[in-house]
TIMARLUM-630552 format. One record per atom (N, C-alpha, C): residue in three letters; x, y, z negated. Coordinates in steps of 0.001 Angstrom, whole numbers, padded with zeros to 6 digits, always signed. Last residue first. Layout:
# residues N
ALAXYZ/...
END
This chain:
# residues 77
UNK-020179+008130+056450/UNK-019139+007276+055716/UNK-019543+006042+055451/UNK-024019+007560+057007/UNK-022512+008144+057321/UNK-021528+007632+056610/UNK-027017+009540+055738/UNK-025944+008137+057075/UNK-024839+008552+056811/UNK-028631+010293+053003/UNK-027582+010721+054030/UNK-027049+009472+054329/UNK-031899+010244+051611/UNK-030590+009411+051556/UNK-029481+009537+052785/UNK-033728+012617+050632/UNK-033285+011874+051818/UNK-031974+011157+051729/UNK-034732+013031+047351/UNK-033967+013328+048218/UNK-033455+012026+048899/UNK-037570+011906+045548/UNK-036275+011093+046030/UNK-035754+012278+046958/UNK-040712+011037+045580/UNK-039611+012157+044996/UNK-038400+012152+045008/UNK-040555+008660+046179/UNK-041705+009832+046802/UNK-040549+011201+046836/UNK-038983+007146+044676/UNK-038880+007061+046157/UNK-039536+008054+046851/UNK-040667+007631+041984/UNK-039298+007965+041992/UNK-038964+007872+043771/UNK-043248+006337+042601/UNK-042735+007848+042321/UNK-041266+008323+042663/UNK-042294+004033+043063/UNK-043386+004544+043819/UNK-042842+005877+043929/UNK-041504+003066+040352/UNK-040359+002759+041321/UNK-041009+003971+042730/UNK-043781+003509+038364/UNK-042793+004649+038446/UNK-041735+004050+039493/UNK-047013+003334+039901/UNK-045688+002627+039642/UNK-044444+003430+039336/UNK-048938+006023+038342/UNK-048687+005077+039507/UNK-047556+004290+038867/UNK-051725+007618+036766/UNK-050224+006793+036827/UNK-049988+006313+038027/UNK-052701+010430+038863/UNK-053213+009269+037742/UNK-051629+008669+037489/UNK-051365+013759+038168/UNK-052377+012705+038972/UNK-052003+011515+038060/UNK-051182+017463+037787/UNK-051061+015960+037531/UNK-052046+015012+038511/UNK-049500+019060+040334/UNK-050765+018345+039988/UNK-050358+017010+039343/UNK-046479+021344+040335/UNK-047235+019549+040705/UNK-047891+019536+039713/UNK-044884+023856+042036/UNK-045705+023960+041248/UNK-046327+022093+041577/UNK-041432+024436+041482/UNK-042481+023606+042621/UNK-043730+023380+041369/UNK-038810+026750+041803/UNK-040137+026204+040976/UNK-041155+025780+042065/UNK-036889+028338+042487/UNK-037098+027152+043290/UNK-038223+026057+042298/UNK-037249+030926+040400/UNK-036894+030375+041621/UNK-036486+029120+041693/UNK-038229+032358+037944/UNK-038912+030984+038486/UNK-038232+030714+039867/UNK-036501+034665+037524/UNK-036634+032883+036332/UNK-037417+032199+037301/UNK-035095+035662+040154/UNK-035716+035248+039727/UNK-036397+034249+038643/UNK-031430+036538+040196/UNK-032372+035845+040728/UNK-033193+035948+039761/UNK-029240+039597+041261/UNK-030461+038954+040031/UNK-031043+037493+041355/UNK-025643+038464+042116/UNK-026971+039069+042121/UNK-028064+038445+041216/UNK-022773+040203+039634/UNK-023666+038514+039605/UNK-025160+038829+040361/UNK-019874+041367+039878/UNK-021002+040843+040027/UNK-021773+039910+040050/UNK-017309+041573+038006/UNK-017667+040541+038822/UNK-019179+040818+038663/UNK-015277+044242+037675/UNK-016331+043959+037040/UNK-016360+042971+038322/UNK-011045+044728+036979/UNK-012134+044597+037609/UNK-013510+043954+037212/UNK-010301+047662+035183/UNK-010336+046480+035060/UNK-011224+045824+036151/UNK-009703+050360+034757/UNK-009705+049835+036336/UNK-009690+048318+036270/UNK-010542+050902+032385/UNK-011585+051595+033238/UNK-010855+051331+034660/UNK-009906+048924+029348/UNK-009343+049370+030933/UNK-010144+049507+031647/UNK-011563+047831+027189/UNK-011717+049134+027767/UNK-010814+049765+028657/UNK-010822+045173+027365/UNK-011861+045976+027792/UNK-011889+047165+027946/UNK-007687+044434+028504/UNK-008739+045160+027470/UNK-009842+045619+028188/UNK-006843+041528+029952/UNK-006718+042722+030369/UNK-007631+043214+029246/UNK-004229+038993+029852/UNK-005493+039422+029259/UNK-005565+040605+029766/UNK-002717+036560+031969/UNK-002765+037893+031781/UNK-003983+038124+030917/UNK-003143+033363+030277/UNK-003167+034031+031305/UNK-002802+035383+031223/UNK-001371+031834+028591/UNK-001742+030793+029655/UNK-002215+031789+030827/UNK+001637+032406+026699/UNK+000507+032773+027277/UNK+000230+032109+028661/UNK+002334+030039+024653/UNK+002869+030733+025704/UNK+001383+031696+025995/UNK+002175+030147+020705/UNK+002120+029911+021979/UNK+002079+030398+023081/UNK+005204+030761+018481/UNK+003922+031257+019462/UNK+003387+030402+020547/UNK+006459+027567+016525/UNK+006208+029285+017558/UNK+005207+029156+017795/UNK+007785+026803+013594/UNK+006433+027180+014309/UNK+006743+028148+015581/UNK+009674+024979+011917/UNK+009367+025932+012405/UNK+008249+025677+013156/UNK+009003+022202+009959/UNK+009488+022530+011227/UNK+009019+023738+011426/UNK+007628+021239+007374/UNK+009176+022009+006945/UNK+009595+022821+008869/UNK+005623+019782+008504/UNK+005423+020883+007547/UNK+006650+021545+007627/UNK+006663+017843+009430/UNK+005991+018340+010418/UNK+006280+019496+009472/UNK+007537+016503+006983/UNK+008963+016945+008217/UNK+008311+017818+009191/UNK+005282+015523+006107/UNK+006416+016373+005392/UNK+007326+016693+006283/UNK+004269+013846+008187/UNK+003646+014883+007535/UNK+004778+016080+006618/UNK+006141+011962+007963/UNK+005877+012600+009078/UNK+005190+013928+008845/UNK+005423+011026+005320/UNK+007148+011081+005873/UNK+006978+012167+006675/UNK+003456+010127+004817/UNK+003498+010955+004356/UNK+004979+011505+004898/UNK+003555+007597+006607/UNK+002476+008636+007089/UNK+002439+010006+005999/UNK+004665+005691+005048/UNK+004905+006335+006581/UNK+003974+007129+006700/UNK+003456+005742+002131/UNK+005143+006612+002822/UNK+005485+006769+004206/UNK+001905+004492+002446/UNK+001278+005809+002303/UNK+002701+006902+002512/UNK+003010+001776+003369/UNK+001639+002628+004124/UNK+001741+004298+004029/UNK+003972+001298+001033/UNK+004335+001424+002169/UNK+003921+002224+003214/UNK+001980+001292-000544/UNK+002916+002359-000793/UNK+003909+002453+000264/UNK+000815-001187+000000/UNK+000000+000000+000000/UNK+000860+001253+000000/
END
């Protein structure tokens, strides 16, 4: 058991005593409040766009449904 608790306290104690650096920088940061920073547009869409309005209807087979409702299966490769 004391075996155990000495490998894993070993490592732990040598991690602790090792200096530390900075980490690199991964990108340029720019401040917000740089007034030539560049802004990314986004156009508005609509909350309901590409909303399909469906009638309930009775049960069916759900294999039925699912094939109804199915995007066209592409030829090729």
């Amino acid at each position: 058991m004391f075996r155990f608790l000495w490998a894993a306290a070993a490592p732990l104690t040598l991690a602790g005593c090792a200096t530390a650096s900075a980490p690199t920088d991964v990108t340029t940061l720019t401040s917000p409040a740089d007034p030539g920073a560049a802004i990314r547009t986004l156009p508005h869409r609509p909350v309901l766009d590409g909303y399909t309005h469906r009638i309930a209807v009775e049960p069916r087979p759900w294999r039925q449904q699912n094939d109804s409702q199915a995007p066209a299966a592409e030829t090729g490769s």
